[in-house]
C-alpha positions as CSV (number, residue, x, y, z in Angstrom):
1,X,-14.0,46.4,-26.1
2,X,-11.6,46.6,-28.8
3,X,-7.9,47.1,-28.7
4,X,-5.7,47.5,-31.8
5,X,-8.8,46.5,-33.8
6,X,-9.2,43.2,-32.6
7,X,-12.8,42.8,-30.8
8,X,-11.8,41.8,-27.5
9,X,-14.8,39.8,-25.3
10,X,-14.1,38.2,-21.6
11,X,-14.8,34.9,-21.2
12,X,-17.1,33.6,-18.1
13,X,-14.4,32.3,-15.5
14,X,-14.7,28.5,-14.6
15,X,-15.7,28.5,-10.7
16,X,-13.7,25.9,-8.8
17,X,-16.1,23.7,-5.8
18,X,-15.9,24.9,-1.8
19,X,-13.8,21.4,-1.4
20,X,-11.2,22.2,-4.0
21,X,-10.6,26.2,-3.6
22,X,-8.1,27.9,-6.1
23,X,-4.9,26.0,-7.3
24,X,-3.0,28.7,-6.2
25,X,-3.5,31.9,-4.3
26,X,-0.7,34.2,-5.8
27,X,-1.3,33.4,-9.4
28,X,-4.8,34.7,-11.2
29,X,-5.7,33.7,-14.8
30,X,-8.2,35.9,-16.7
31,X,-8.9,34.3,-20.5
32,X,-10.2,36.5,-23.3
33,X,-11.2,36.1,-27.1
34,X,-9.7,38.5,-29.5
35,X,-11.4,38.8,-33.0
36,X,-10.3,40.5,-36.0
37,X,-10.7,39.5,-39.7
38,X,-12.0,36.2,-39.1
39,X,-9.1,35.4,-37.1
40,X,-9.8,34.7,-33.6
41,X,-7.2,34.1,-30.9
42,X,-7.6,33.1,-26.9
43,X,-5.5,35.3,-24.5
44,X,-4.9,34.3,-21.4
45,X,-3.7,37.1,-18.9
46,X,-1.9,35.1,-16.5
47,X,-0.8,37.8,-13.0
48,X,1.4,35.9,-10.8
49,X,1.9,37.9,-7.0
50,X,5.4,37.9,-5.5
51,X,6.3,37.4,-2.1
52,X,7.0,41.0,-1.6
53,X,4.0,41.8,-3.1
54,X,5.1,42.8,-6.5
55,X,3.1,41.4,-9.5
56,X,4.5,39.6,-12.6
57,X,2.1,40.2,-16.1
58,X,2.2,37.4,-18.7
59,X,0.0,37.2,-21.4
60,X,-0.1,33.9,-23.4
61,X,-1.4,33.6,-26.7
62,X,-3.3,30.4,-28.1
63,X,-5.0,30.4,-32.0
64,X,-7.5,27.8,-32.7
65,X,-5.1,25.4,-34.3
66,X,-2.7,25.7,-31.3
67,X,-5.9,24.4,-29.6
68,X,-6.4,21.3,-31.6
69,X,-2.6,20.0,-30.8
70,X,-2.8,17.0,-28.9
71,X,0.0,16.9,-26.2
């Protein structure tokens, strides 16, 4: 898909085990790469439910040198 002209391209969710479950049940996390130029950035399309069933969009944006930051 692209958007903007970046080449946007889902990545394959990572499954969580029967045991474990979800961390959380109101707050879904969808990552994606975006291409353009040679750039590449990972978006992660974070959609947190509310209580009264309203939803909250945040989109967080990480480049690969954001990536190589050791916290």
């Amino acid at each position: 898909m692209k958007i903007q002209g970046w080449n946007v391209k889902p990545t394959m969710p990572k499954g969580w085990n029967d045991a474990e479950g979800p961390l959380a049940d109101d707050i879904r996390v969808e990552t994606m790469v975006a291409t353009k130029n040679n750039q590449r950035v990972v978006l992660h399309r974070v959609v947190k439910t509310n209580p009264d069933g309203t939803e909250e969009v945040f989109i967080i944006k990480a480049t690969p040198q954001m990536l190589k930051t050791d916290h």
